[in-house]
Short mmCIF file of the C-alpha atoms (twelve columns), coordinates in Angstrom:
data_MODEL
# 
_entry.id   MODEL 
# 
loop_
_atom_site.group_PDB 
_atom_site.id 
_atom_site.type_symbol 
_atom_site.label_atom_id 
_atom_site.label_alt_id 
_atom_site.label_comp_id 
_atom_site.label_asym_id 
_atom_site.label_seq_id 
_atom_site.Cartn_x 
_atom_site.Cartn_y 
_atom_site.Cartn_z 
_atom_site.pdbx_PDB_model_num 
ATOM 1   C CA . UNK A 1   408.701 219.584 168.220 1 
ATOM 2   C CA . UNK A 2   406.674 221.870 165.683 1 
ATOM 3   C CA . UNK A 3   407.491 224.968 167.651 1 
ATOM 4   C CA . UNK A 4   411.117 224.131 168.013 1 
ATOM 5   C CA . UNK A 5   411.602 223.348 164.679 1 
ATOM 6   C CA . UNK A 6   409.850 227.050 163.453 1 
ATOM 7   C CA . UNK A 7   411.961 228.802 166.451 1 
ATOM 8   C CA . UNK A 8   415.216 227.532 164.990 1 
ATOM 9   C CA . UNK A 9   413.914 228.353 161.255 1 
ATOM 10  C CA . UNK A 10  413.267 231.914 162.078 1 
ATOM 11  C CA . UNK A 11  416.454 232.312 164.369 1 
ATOM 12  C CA . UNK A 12  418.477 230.903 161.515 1 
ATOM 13  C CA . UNK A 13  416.425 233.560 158.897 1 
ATOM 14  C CA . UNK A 14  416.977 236.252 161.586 1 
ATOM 15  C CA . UNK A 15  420.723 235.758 161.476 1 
ATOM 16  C CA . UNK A 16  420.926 235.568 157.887 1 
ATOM 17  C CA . UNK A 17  419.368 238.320 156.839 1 
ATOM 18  C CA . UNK A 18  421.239 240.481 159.298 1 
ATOM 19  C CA . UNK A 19  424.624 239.310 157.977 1 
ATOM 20  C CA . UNK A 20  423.127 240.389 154.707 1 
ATOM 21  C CA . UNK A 21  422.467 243.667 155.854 1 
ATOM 22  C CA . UNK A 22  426.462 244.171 156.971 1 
ATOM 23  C CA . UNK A 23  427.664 242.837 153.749 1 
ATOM 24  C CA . UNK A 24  425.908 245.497 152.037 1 
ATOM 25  C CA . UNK A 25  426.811 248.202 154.961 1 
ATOM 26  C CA . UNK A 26  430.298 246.994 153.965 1 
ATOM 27  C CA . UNK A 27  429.632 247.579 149.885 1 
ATOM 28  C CA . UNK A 28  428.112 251.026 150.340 1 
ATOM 29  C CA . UNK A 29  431.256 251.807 151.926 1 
ATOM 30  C CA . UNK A 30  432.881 250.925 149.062 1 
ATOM 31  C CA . UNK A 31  430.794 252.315 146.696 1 
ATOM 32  C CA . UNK A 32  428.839 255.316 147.893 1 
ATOM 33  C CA . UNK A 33  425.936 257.305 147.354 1 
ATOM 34  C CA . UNK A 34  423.647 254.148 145.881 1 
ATOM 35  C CA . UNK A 35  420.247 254.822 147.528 1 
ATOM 36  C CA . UNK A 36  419.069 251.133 146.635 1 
ATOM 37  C CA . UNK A 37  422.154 249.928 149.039 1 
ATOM 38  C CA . UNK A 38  420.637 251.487 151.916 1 
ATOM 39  C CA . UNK A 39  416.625 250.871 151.005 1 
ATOM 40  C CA . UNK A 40  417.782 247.119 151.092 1 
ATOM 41  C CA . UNK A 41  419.926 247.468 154.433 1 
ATOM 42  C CA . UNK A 42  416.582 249.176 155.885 1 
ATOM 43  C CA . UNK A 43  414.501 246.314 154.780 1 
ATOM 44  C CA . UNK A 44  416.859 243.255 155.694 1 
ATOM 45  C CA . UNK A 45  416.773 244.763 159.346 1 
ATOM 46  C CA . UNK A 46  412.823 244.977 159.095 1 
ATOM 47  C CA . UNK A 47  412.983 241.417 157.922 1 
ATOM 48  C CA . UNK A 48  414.846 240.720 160.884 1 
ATOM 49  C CA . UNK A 49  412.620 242.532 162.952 1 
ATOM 50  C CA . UNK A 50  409.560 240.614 162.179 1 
ATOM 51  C CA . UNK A 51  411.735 237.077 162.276 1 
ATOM 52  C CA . UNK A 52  412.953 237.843 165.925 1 
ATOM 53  C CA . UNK A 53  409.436 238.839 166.511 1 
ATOM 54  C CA . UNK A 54  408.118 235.298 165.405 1 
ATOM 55  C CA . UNK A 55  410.762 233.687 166.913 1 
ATOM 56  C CA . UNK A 56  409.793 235.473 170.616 1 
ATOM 57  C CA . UNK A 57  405.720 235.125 170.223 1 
ATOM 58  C CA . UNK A 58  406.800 231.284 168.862 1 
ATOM 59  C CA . UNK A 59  408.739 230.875 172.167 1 
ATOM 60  C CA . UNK A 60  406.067 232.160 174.612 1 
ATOM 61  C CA . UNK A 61  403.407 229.895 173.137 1 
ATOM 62  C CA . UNK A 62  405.653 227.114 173.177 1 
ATOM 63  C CA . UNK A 63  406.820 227.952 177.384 1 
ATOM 64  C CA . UNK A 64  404.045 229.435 178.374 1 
ATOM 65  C CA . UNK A 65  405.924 232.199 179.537 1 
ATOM 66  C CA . UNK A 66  407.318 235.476 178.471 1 
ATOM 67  C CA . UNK A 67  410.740 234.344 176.576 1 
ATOM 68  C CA . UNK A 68  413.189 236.225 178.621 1 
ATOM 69  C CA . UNK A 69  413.740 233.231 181.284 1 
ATOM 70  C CA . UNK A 70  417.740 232.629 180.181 1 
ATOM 71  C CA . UNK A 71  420.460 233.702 178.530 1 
ATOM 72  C CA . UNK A 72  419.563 232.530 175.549 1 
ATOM 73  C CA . UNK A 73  416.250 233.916 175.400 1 
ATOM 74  C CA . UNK A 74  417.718 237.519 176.538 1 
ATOM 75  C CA . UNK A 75  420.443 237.520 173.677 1 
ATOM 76  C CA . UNK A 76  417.426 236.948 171.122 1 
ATOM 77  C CA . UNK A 77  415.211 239.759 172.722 1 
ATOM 78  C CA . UNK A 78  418.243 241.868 172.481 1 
ATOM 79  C CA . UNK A 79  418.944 241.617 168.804 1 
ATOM 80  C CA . UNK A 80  415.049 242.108 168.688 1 
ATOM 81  C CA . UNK A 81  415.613 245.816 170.755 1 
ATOM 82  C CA . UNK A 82  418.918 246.550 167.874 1 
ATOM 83  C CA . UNK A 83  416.362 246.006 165.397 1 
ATOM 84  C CA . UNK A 84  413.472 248.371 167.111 1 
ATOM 85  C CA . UNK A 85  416.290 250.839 167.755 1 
ATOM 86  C CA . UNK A 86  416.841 250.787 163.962 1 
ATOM 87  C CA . UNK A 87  413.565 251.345 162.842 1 
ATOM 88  C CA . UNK A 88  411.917 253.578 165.134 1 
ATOM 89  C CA . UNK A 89  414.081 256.681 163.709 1 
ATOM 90  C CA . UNK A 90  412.992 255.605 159.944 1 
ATOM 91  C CA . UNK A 91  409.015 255.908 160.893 1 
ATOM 92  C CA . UNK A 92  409.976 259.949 161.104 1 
ATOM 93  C CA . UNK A 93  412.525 259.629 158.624 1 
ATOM 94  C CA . UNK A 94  415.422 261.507 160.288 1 
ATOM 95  C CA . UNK A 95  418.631 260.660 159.407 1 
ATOM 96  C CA . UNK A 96  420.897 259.002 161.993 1 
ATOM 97  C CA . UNK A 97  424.226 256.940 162.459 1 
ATOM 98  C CA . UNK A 98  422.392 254.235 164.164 1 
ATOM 99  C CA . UNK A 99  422.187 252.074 161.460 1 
ATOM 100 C CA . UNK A 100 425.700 251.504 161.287 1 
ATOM 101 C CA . UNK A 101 425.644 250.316 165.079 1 
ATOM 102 C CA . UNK A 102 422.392 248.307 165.188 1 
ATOM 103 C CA . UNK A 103 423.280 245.915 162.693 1 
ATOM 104 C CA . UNK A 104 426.511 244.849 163.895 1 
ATOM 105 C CA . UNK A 105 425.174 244.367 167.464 1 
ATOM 106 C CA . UNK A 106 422.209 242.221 166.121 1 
ATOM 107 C CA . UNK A 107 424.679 240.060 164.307 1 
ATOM 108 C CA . UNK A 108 426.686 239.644 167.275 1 
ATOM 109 C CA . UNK A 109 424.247 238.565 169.563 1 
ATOM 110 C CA . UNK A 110 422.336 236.421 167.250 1 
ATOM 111 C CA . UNK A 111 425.855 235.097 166.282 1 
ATOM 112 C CA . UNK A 112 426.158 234.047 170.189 1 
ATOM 113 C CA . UNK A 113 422.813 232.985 170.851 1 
ATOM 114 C CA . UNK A 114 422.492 230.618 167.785 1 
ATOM 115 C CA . UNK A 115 426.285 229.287 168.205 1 
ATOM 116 C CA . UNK A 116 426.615 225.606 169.920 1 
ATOM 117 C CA . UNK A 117 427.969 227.460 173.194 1 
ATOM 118 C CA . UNK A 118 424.373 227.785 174.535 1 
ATOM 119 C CA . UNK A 119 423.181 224.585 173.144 1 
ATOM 120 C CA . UNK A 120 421.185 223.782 176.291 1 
ATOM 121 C CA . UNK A 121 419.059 227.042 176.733 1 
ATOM 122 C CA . UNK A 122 417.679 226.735 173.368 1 
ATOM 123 C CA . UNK A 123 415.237 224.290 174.546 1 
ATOM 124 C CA . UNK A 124 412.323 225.682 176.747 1 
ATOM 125 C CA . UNK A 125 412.718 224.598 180.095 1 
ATOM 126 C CA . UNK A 126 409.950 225.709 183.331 1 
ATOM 127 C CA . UNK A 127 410.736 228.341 185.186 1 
ATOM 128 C CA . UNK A 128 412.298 228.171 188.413 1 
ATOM 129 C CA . UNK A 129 409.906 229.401 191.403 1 
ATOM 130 C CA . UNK A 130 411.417 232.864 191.519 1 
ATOM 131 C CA . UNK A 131 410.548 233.791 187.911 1 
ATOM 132 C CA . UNK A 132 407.039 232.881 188.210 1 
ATOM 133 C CA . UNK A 133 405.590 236.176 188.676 1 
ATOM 134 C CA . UNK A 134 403.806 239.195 186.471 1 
ATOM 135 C CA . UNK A 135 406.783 241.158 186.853 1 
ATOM 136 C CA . UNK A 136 409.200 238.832 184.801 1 
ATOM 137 C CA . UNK A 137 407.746 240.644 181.619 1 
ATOM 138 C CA . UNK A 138 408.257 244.414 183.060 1 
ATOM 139 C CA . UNK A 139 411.480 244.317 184.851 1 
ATOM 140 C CA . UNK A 140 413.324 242.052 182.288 1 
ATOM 141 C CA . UNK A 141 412.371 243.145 179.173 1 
ATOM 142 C CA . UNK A 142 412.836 247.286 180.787 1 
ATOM 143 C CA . UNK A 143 416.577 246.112 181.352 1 
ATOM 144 C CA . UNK A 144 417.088 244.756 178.120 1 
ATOM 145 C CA . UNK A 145 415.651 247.606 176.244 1 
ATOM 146 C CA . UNK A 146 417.896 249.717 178.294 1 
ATOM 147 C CA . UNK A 147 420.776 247.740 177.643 1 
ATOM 148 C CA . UNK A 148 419.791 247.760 173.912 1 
ATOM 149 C CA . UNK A 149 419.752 251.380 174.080 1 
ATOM 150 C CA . UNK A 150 422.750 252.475 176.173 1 
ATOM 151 C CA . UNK A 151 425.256 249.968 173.987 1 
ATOM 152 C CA . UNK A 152 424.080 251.919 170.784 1 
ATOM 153 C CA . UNK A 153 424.675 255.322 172.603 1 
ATOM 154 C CA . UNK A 154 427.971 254.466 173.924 1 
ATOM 155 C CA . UNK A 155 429.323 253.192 170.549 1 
ATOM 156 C CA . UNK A 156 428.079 256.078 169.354 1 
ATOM 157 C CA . UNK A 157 430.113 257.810 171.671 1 
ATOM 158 C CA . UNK A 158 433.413 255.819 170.988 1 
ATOM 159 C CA . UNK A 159 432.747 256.877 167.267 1 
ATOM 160 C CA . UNK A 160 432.778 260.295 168.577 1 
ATOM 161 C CA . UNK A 161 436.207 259.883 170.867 1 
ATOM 162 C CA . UNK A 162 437.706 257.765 167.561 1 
ATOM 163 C CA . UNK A 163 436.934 261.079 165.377 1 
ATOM 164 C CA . UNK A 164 437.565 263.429 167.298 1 
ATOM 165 C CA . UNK A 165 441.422 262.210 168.762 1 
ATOM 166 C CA . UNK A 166 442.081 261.614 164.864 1 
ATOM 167 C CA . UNK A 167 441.169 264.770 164.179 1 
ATOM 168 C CA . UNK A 168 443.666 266.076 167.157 1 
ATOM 169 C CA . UNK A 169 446.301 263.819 165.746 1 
ATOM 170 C CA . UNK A 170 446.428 265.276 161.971 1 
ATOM 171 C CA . UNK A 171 445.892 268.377 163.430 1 
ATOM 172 C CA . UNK A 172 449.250 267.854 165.454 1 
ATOM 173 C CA . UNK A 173 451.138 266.403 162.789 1 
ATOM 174 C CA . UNK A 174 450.481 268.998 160.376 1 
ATOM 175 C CA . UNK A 175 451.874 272.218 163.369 1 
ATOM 176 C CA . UNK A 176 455.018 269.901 163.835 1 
ATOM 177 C CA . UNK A 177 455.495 269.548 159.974 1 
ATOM 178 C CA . UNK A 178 455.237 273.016 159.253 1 
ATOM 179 C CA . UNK A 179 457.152 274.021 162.289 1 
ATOM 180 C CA . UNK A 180 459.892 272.193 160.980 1 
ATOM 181 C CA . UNK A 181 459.279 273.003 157.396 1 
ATOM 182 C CA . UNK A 182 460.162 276.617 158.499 1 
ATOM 183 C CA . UNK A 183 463.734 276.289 160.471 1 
ATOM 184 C CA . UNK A 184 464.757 273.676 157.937 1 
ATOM 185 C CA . UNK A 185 464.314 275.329 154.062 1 
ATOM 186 C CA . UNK A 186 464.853 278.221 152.495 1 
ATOM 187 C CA . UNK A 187 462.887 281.612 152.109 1 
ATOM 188 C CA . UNK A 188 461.553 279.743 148.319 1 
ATOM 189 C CA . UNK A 189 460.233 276.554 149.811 1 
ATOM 190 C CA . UNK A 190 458.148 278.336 152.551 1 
ATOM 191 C CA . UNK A 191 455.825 280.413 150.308 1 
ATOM 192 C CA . UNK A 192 455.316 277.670 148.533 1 
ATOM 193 C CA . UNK A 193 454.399 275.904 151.253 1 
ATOM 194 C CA . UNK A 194 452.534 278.706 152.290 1 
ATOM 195 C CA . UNK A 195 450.799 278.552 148.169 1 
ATOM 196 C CA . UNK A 196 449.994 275.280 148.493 1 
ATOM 197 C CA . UNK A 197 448.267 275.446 151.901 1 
ATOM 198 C CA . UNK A 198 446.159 278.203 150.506 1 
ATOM 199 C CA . UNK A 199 445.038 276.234 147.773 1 
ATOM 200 C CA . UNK A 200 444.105 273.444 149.932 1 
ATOM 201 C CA . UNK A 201 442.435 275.589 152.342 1 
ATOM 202 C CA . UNK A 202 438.381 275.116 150.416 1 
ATOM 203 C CA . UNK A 203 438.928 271.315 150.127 1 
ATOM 204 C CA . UNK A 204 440.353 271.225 154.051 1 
ATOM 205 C CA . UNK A 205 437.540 273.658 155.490 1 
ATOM 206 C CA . UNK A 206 434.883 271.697 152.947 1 
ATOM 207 C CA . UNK A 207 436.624 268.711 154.842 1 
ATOM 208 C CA . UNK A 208 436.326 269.891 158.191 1 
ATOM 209 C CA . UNK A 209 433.084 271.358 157.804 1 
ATOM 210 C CA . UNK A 210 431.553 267.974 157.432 1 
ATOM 211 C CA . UNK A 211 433.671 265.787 160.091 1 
ATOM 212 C CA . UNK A 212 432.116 268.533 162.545 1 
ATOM 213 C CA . UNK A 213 428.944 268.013 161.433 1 
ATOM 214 C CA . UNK A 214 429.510 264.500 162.035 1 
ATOM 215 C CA . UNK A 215 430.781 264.819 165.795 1 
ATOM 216 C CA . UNK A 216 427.608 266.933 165.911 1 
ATOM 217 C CA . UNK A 217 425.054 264.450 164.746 1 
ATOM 218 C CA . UNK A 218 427.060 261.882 166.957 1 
ATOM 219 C CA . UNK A 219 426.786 263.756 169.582 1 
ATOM 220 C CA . UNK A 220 423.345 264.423 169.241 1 
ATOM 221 C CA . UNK A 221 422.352 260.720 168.844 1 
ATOM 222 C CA . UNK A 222 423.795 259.676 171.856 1 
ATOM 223 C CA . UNK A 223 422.301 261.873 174.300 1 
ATOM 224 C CA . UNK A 224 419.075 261.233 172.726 1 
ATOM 225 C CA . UNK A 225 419.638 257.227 172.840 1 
ATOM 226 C CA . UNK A 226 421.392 257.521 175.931 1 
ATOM 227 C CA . UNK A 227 418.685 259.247 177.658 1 
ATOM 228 C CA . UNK A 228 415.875 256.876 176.343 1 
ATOM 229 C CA . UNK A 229 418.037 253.780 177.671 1 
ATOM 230 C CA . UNK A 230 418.789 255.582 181.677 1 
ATOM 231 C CA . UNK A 231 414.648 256.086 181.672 1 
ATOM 232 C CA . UNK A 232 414.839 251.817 180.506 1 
ATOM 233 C CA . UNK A 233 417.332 251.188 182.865 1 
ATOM 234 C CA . UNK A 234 415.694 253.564 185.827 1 
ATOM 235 C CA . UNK A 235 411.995 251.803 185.310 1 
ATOM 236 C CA . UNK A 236 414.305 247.997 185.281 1 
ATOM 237 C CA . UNK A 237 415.905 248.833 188.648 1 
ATOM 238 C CA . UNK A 238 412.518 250.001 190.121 1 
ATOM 239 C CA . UNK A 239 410.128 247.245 189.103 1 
ATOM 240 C CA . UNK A 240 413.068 245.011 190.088 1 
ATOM 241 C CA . UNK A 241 413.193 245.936 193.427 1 
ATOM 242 C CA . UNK A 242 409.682 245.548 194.183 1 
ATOM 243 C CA . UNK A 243 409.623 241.902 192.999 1 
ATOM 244 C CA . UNK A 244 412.620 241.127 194.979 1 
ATOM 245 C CA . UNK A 245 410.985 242.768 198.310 1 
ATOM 246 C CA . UNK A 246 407.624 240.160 196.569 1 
ATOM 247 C CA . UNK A 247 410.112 237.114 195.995 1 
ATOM 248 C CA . UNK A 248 412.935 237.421 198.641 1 
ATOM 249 C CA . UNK A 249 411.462 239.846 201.045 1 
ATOM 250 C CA . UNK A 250 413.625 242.831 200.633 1 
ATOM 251 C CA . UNK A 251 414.204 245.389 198.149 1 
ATOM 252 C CA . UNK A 252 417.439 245.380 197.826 1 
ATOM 253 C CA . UNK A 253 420.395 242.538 198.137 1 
ATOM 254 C CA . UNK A 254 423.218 244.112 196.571 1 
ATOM 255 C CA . UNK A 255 423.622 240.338 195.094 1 
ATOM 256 C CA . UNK A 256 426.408 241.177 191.923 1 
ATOM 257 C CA . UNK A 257 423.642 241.814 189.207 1 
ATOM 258 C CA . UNK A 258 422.282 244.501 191.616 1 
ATOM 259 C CA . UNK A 259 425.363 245.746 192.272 1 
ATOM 260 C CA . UNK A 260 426.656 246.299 188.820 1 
ATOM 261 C CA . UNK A 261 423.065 247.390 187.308 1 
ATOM 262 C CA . UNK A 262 423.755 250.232 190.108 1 
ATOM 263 C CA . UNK A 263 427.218 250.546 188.819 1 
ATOM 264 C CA . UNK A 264 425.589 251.171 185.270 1 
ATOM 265 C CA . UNK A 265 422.780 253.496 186.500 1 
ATOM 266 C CA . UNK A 266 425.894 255.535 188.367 1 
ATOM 267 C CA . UNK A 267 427.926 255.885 185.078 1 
ATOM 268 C CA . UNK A 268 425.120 257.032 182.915 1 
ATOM 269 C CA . UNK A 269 423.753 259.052 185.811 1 
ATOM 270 C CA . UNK A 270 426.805 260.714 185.623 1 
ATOM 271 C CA . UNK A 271 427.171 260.923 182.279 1 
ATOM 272 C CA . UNK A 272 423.646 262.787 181.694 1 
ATOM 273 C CA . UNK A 273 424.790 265.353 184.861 1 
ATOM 274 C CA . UNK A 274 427.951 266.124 182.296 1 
ATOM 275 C CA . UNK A 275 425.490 266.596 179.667 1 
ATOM 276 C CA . UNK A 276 424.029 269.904 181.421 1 
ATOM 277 C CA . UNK A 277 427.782 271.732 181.659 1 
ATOM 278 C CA . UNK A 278 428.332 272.879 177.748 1 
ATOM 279 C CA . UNK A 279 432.153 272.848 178.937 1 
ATOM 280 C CA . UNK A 280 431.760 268.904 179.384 1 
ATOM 281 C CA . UNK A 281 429.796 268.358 176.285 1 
ATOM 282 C CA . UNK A 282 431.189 266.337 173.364 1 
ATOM 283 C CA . UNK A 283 434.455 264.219 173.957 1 
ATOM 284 C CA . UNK A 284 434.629 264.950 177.948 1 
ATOM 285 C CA . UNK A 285 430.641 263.061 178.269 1 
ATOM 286 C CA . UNK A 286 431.724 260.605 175.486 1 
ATOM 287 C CA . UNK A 287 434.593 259.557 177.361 1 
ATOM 288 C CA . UNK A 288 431.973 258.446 180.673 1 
ATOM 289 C CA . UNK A 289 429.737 257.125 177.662 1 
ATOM 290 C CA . UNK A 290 432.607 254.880 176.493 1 
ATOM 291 C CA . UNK A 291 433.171 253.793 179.621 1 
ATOM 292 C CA . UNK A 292 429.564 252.799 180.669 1 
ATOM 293 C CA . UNK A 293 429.583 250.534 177.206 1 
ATOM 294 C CA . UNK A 294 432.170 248.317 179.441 1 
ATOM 295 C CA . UNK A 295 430.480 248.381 182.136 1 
ATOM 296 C CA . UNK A 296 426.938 247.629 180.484 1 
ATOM 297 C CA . UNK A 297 428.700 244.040 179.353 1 
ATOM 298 C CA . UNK A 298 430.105 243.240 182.898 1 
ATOM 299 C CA . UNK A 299 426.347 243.857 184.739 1 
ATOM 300 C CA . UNK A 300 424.632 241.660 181.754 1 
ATOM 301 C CA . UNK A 301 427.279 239.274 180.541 1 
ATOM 302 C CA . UNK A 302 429.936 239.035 182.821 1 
ATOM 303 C CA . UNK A 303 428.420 238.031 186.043 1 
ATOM 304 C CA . UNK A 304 426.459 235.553 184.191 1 
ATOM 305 C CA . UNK A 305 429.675 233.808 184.266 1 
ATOM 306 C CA . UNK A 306 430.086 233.873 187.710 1 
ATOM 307 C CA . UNK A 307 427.001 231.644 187.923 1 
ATOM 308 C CA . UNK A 308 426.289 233.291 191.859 1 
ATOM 309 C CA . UNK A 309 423.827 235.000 193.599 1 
ATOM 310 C CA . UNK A 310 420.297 235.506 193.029 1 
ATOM 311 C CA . UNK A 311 420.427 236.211 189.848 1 
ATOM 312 C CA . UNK A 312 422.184 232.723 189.265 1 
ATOM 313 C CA . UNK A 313 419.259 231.417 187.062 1 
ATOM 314 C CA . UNK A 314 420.679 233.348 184.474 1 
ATOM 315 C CA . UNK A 315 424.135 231.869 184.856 1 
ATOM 316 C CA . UNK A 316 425.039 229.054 181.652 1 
ATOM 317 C CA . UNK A 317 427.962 226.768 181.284 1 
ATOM 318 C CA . UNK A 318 430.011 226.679 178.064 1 
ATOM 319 C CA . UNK A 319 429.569 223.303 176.527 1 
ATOM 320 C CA . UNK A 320 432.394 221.327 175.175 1 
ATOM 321 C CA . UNK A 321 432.416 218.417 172.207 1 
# 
């Protein structure tokens, strides 16, 4: 009863705190260039770190077993991998855009886990037969660190596409308006729209400048995220395989969470393989990126509501008052 009562305390704190940290993401939006804003967003996600932590070591004691049995457990180890994603780049202090991606997925899966929909995985229960092995530790907690990983990359990457297709657009709109600037004024009205698009040329280039600095460092991230989570993901499929061929007696089952963690591995695969063609680079490998982030929620969340196959122990049903 003790340890229940502390696991909901710090899950509560956890999910606090890291709606804390978005309202003042949100403010220094509004209000820019305040160091203090982002000092505090640094430490609420620290503070979250370290509540998710003592939720987890809580839960083990508590189970007996490594807390990464349900659905429930998994949603609370994944806000714990946002939050280690999110501090990892501060112990070298380089400056990323991962920040503003961490703490909105924290808050969403904290918001899910902690919500009355999975009321009854929140208590400890004893593991079912197939679970009850060494490997439970390696293999689950490689796939949700990959998962962790890959869903910040890919949003990075639909950042990237969002940027990037704006930029097309204004870029468009501005041809077509001085296209038909020209064939509809005079000879007076198109030097001075040819003045004032001189004297807007610093503050456009200045403009520019930066927003391809940004694709850049978005770009950059990614891969580099992206590439940490396939070597997570790689190391998950491997060590999974072996305890199958321990528990079932075969390596692989192509059961549906097999299927679409191969699925995943084949996007990603492919998306590092674009990586290595400079033609491909940017929006073409963001594109695959954007479309693994889909496909990353189907293998973990989506055929957990299918409730079948091996992997059923995973499944939950949504409660109802």
């Amino acid at each position: 009863m003790i340890f229940s009562t502390f696991e909901h305390i710090l899950a509560h704190i956890s999910f606090s705190v890291v709606s804390i940290v978005i309202t003042i993401h949100l403010m220094s939006l509004l209000v820019d260039g305040i160091v203090e804003l982002y000092d505090s967003s640094d430490k609420g996600m620290i503070t979250t770190f370290f509540c998710i932590t003592g939720f987890l070591i809580t839960r083990w004691i508590s189970s007996g077993h490594f807390p990464l049995s349900d659905l429930y457990e998994s949603l609370m180890f994944l806000s714990w991998s946002f939050s280690i994603i999110h501090i990892v780049p501060k112990i070298w202090n380089q400056k990323n855009y991962l920040s503003v991606i961490t703490a909105p997925s924290a808050i969403f899966t904290q918001g899910f886990a902690t919500s009355g929909l999975l009321t009854g995985l929140k208590q400890s229960a004893i593991l079912v037969p197939a679970l009850k092995s060494q490997w439970l530790m390696m293999h689950v907690s490689m796939m949700v660190l990959s998962y962790a990983a890959l869903l910040c990359g890919s949003l990075l990457s639909v950042a990237l596409l969002v940027i990037t297709f704006r930029k097309n657009i204004e870029i468009f709109g501005k041809s077509n308006h001085l296209l038909i600037g020209s064939f509809s004024f005079g000879e007076i009205q198109c030097m001075n729209e040819r003045n004032n698009v001189l004297r807007n040329t610093f503050f456009l280039s200045f403009r520019n400048f930066h927003r391809y600095q940004l694709i850049r460092q978005l770009d950059y991230w990614s891969y580099r995220v992206i590439s940490l989570g396939f070597i997570f993901l790689t190391i998950g499929i491997l060590s999974g395989a072996v305890w199958a061929n321990e528990a079932w007696g075969a390596y692989w089952n192509w059961d549906p969470k097999e299927t679409w963690a191969f699925i995943t591995w084949t996007i990603f695969a492919i998306y590092l393989h674009t990586r290595t063609n400079k033609n491909l680079q940017g929006a073409n490998s963001a594109i695959v990126a954007s479309l693994g982030f889909i496909i990353i929620w189907i293998c973990y969340f989506g055929v957990n509501l299918l409730g079948i196959g091996l992997h059923s122990y995973g499944s939950f049903t949504l409660t109802s008052n």
